[in-house]
C-alpha positions in Angstrom: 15.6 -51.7 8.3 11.9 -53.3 8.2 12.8 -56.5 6.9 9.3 -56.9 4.5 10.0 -60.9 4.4 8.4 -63.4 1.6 5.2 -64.6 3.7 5.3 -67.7 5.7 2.6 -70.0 4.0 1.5 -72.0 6.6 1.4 -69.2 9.5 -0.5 -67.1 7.1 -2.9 -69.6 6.2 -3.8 -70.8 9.5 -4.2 -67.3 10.6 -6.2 -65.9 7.7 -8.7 -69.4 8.0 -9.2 -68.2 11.3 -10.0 -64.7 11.0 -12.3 -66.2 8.2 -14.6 -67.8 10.9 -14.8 -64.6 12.8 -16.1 -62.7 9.8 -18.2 -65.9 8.9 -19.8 -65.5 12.5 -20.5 -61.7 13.2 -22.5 -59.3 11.4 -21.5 -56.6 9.4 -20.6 -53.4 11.8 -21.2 -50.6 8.9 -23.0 -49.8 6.0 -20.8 -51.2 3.4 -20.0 -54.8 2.3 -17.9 -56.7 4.6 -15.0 -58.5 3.2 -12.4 -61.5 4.5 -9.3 -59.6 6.9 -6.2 -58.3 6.3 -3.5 -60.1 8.3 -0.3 -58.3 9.1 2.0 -60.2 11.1 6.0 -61.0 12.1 8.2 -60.2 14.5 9.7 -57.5 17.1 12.9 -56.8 18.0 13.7 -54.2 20.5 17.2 -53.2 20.6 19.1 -56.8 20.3 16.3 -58.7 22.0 13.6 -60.4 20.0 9.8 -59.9 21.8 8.4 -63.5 22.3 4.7 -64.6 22.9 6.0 -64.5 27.1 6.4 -60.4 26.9 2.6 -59.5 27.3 3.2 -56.0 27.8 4.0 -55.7 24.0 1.0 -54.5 21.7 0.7 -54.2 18.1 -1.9 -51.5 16.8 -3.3 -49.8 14.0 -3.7 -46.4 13.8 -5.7 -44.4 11.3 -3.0 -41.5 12.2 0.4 -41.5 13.7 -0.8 -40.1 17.4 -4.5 -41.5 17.2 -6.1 -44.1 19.2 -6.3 -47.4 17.8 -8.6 -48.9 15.9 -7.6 -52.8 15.9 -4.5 -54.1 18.3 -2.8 -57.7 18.7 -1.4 -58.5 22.5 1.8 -61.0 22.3 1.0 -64.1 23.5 -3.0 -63.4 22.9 -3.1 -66.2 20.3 -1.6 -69.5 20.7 -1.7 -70.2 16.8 0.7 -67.3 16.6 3.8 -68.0 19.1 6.2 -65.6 19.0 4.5 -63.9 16.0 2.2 -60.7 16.3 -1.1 -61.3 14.3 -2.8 -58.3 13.8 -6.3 -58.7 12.4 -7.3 -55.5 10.0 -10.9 -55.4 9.1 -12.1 -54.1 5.4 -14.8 -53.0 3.8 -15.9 -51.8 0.4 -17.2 -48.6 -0.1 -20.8 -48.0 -1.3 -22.0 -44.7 -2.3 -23.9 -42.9 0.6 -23.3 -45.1 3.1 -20.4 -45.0 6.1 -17.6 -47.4 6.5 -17.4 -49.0 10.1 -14.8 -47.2 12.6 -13.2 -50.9 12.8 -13.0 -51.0 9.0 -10.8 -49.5 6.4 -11.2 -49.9 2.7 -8.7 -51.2 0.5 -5.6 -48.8 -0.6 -6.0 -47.0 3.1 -2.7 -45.9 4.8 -2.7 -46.6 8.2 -0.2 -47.2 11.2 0.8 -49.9 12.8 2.8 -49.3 15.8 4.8 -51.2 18.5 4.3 -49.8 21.9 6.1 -52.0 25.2 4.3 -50.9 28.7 2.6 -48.5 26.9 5.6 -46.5 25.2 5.7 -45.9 21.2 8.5 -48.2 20.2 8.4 -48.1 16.1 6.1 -47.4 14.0 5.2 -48.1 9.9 2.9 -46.7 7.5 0.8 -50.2 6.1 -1.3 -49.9 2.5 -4.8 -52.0 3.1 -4.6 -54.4 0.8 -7.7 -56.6 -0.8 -9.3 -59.0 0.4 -8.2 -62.1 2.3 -4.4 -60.3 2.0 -1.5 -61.6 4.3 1.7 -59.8 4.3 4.4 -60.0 6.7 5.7 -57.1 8.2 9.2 -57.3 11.0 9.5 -54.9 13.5 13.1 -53.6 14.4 14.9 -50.5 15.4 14.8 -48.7 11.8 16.8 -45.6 11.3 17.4 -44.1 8.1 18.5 -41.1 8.8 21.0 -42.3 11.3 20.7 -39.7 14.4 19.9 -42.4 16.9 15.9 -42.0 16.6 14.2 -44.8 15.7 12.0 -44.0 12.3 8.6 -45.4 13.5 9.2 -43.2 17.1 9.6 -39.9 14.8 7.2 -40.4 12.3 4.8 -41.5 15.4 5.6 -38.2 17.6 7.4 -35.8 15.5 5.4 -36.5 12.2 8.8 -37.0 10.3 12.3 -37.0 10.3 13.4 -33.5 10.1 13.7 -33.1 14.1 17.0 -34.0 15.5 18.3 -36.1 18.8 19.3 -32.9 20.7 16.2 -30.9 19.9 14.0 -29.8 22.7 10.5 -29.3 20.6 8.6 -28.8 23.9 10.6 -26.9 25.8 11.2 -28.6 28.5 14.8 -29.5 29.2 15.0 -32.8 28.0 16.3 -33.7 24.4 14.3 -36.1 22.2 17.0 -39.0 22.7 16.2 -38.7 26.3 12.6 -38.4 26.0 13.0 -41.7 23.6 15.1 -43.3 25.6 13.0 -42.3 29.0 9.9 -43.8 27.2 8.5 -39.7 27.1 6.2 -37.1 24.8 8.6 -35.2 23.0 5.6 -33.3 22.5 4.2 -33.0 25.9 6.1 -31.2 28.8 6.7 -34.4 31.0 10.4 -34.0 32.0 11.8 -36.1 34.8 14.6 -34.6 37.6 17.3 -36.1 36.6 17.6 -38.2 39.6 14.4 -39.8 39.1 15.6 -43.5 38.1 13.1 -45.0 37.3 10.9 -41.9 35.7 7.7 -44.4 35.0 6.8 -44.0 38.4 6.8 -40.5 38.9 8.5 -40.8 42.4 12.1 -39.6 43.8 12.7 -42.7 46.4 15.3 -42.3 49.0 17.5 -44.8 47.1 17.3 -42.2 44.2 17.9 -39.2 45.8 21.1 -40.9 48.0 22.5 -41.9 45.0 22.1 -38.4 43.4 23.3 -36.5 46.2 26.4 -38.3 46.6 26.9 -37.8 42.9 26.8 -34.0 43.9 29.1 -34.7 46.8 31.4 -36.5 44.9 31.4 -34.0 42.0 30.4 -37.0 39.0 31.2 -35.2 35.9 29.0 -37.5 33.8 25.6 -38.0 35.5 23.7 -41.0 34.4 20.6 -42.3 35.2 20.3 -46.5 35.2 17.0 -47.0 34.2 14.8 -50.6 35.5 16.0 -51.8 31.5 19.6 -51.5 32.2 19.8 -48.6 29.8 22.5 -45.9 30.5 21.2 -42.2 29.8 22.9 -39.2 30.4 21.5 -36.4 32.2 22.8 -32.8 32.9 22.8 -30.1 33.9 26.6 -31.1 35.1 27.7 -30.3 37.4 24.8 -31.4 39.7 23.6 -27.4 40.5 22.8 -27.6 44.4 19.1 -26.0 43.4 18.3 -29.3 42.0 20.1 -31.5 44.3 17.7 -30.0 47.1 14.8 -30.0 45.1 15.2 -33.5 44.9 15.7 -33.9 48.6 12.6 -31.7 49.3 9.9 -34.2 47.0 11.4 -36.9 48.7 10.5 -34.9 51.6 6.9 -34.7 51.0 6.1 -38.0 50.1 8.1 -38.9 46.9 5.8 -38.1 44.1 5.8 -35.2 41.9 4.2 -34.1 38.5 6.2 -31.2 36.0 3.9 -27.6 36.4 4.9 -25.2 34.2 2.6 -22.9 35.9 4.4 -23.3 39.1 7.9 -21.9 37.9 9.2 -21.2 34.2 11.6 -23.7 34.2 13.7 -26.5 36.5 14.1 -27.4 38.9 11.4 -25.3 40.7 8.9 -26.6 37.7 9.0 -30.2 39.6 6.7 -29.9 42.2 5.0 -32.3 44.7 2.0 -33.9 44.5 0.5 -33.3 48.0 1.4 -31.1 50.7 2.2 -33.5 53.6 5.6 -34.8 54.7 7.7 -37.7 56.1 7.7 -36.0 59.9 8.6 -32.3 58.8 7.6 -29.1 60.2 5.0 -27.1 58.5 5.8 -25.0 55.7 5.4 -20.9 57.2 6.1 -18.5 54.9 9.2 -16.3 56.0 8.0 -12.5 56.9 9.5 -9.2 56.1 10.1 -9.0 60.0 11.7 -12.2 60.4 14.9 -10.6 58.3 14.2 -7.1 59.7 16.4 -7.5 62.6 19.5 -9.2 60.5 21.7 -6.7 59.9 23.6 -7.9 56.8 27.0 -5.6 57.0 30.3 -6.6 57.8 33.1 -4.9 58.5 36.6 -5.0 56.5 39.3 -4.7 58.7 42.0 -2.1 58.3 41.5 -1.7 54.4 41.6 1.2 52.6 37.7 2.4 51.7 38.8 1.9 48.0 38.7 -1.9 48.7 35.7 -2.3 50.5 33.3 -2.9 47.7 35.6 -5.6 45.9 36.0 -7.3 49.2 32.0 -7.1 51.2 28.6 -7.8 49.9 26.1 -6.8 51.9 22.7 -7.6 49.6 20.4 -9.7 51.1 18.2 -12.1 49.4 14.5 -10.7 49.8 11.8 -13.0 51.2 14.3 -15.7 51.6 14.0 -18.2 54.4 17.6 -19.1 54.4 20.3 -17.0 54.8 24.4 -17.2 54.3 27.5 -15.1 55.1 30.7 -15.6 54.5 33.7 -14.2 56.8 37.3 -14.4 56.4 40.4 -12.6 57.1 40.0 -9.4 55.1 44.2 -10.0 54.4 46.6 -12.4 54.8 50.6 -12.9 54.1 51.6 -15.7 51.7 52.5 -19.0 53.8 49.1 -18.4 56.4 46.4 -20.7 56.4 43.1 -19.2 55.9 40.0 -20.3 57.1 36.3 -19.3 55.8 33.1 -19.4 57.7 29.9 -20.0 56.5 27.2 -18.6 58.9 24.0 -20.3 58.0 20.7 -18.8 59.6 17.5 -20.3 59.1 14.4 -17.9 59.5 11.6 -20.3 59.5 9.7 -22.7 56.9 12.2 -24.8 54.4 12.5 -28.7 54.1 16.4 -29.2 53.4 19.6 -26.8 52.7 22.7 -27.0 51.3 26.2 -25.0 50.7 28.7 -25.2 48.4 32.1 -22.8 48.5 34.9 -22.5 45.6 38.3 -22.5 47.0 40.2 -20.1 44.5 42.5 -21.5 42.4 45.9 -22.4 43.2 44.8 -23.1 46.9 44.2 -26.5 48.9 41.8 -26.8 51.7 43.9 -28.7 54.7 40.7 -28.9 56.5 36.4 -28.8 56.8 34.1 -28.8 59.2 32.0 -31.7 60.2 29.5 -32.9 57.6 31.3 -31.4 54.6 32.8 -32.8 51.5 35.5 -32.0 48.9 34.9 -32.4 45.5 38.4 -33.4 44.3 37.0 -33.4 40.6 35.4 -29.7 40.4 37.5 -28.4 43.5 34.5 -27.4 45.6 33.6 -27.8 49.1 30.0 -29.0 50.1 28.2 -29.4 53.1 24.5 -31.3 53.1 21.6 -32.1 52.2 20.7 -31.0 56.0 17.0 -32.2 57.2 16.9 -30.8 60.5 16.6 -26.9 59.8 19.6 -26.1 62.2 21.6 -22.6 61.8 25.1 -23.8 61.0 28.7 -22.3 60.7 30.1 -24.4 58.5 34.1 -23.6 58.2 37.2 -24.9 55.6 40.7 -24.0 55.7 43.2 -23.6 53.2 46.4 -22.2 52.6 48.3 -21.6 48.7 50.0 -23.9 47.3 51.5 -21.0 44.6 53.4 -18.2 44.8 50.9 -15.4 45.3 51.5 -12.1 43.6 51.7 -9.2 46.0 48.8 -6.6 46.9 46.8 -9.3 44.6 43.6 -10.7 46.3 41.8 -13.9 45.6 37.9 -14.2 45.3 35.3 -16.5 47.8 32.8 -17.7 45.5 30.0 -19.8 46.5 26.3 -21.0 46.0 23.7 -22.3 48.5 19.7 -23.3 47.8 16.7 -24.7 50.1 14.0 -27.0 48.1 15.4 -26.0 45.0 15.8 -22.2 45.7 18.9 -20.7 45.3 20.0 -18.3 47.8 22.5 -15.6 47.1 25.7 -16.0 49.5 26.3 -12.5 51.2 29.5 -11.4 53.1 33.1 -11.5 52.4 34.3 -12.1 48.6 37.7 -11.4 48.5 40.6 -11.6 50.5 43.9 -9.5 50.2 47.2 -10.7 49.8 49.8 -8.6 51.4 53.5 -8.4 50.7 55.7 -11.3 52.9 57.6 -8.6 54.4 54.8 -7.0 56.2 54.3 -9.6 58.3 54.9 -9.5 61.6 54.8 -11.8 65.0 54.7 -10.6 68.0 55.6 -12.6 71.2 54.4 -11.3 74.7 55.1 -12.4 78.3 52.4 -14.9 79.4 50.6 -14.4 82.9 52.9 -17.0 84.5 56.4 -17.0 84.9 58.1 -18.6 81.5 55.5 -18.5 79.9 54.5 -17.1 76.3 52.0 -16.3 74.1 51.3 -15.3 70.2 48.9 -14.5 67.8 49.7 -16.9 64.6 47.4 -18.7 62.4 45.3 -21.7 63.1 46.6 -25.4 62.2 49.9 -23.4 61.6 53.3 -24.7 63.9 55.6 -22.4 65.7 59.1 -22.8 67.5 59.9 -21.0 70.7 63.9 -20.3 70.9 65.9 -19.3 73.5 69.4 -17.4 73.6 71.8 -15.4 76.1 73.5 -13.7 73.2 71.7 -12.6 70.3 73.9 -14.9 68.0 73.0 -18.2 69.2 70.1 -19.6 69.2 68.4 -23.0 71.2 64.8 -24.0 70.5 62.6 -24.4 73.4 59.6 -25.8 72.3 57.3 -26.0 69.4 53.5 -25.4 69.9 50.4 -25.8 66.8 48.4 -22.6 67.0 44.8 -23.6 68.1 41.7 -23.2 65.8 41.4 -19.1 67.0 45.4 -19.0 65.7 46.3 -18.7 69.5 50.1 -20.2 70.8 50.8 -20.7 74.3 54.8 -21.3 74.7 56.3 -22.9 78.3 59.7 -22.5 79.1 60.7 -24.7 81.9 64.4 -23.5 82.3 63.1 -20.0 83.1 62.3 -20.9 87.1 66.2 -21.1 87.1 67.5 -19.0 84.2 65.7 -15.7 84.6 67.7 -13.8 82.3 68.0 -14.5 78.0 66.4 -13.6 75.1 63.4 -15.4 73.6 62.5 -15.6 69.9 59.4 -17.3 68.0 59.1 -18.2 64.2 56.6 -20.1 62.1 58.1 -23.5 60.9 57.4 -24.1 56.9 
């Protein structure tokens, strides 16, 4: 609450004498009669702290209106008499009858505003009656909320002209809740949203400490985003999960030299509404638009391999993202039996044009990935893999394997789900997005002769381990040798005893 405290005699006094030698000395600014000031004065507490004469960047002013500019205003520390006390000096006059009262003047019984703003933000904010002359009243400034939805009063009545707008509301539309915008020093009237990686949002820059820290966020799949601002104040920011649009929109203002305004005009809504400030970057390559012709000569089809046409369409995509420079497919077995490990390949082709990429793929569930290509992540909290931000515009395959860790239900198939963006701009992933599961009893090994003598080869699946076994009689059986399957699922068996057994039976099997 404003704490409207009995008035400190000698404070008052001393300050009301002086303001009386100021009137004593200037001339009357108006029309009407001058009389002695008001003086308005106390002390600020923001949050638990309590503002001393030291914190300079703390202003006191008076306001005819809520959101006008001010007519009188008190810096701390501007007036030794007044230590850690705001003085604030109100001019008054008295009316006369066809004649104007000064713009630095306000007539006894006149509501006006007196506001706390810190660096130039609206902290608080009361409504002050003019009293008569020579008045002194003392007025404490604190974090006042009445109607308890974590808004300060004086912030409300000072940019939402009451109290009737609530902590999540989004009055201008422009992502960010008015708790944020308090909390972030913001309009809640004005569209002036920060990306939510932008730490210290003040500046209006995305340094490469902030976007690091927000990328690895994304990496690391941080359920609850939060921004530390330069005050040690903790605020929340979504969307959450960290979408990889915004993650490389971040990346690509960093890229052009850090600083970036909100333009509506630009793009309806985030993260493509962020936009630099100038066109040049930190050692990129120019910015060509993609042409029709640079996709023409793509063709985006894959086949399905020995699937009935029925499937097809549940299991391809073959739409390409118009215009886009950046382009993802993603291949996989079109089947498997349950026990095989299963990789999926992400063919990344860059046309011409973009800053910085990135990938992300959702293993289904009831799967774990045993394995990913270089310069990719797992998200252990929202099961995704990720690969990126990449800066140097290379076409990529980036590759994960995985294999079920559930019993899966025969002629079933599982779904490859993805998403991928460049500066922001999401890019449809094309290609394979399903896989079918076939029955454990259709599947089949098959062991043929190498070139060499006693020597073996098989088709099996990558990462996977097989045993080569030996026997003269069909009943019993000795293992020979056991042999991972390289990354193209490729076994190559060597049986030594065959330069002086040439006669048996050979058998291969995939160990569990």
């Amino acid at each position: 609450m404003h704490t409207q405290a009995t008035n400190r005699p000698l404070l008052a006094a001393c300050l009301l004498w002086a303001a009386s030698l100021v009137v004593a000395v200037l001339p009357a600014i108006g029309a009407g009669i001058p009389e002695p000031y008001n003086l308005v004065y106390g002390i600020i507490k923001l949050g638990s702290a309590t503002v001393t004469s030291a914190d300079t960047k703390v202003v006191v002013e008076a306001r005819r209106f809520p959101t006008s500019t001010a007519f009188s205003s008190y810096r701390m520390g501007s007036r030794a008499a007044a230590g850690n006390y705001y003085a604030l000096q109100l001019s008054v006059e008295q009316k006369v009858a066809g004649q104007s009262i000064s713009t630095e003047a306000s007539e006894s019984g006149t509501v006006v505003y007196l506001t706390v703003l810190s660096d130039g933000k609206v902290m608080d904010q009361v409504a002050y009656t003019m009293g008569g002359r020579g008045t002194a009243r003392q007025i404490d400034f604190g974090n006042v909320d009445n109607d308890n939805d974590g808004l300060p009063d004086g912030w409300e009545q000072a940019y939402l002209y009451g109290l009737d707008s609530g902590p999540e509301d989004d009055p201008d539309r422009d992502g960010e809740t008015n708790k944020n915008e308090f909390l972030l020093g913001l309009n809640p009237l004005v569209m002036d949203a920060r990306h939510p990686a932008d730490i210290n949002p003040a500046d209006g820059r995305l340094t490469i400490q902030e976007v690091s820290a927000y990328y690895t966020a994304w990496r690391n799949g941080t359920n609850k985003w939060e921004q530390t601002l330069a005050n040690g104040t903790k605020v929340a920011r979504g969307p959450v999960p960290i979408p990889v649009e915004y993650v490389t929109r971040a990346t690509y203002i960093w890229e052009r030299n850090e600083k970036y305004t909100l333009n509506a005009k630009s793009a309806s809504s985030a993260p493509l509404w962020w936009v630099p400030e100038t066109t040049t970057g930190t050692g990129s390559v120019g910015d060509q638009v993609a042409s029709a012709d640079a996709e023409s000569d793509v063709d985006g089809s894959l086949a399905v391999l020995d699937l009935p046409k029925s499937r097809r369409g549940a299991a391809v995509s073959s739409a390409k993202s118009e215009k886009s420079l950046m382009r993802v497919i993603t291949m996989a077995p079109s089947a498997f039996t349950t026990g095989d490990l299963v990789t999926v390949t992400n063919d990344v082709t860059i046309f011409a044009g973009l800053r910085t990429y990135a990938v992300e793929h959702y293993p289904p569930t009831g799967w774990e990935v045993v394995g990913i290509s270089t310069g990719g992540y797992y998200d252990s909290v929202y099961k995704r893999v990720k690969w990126g931000p990449f800066f140097d515009r290379q076409p990529r395959q980036l590759t994960y394997t995985m294999k079920a860790i559930k019993s899966a239900k025969p002629v079933d198939f599982v779904g490859l789900e993805g998403a991928s963006a460049y500066d922001g701009i999401p890019v449809a992933i094309e290609g394979q997005q399903s896989i079918f599961i076939l029955p454990g009893e259709e599947r089949r090994l098959v062991l043929q002769r190498g070139a060499a003598l006693g020597s073996w080869t098989l088709r099996g699946q990558p990462g996977r381990i097989y045993e080569l076994s030996r026997s003269t009689n069909l009943s019993q059986w000795l293992p020979v040798q056991q042999v991972p399957a390289d990354s193209t699922g490729t076994v190559e068996f060597t049986d030594d005893r065959a330069l002086t057994e040439t006669s048996g039976y050979f058998m291969a099997r995939e160990l569990p």
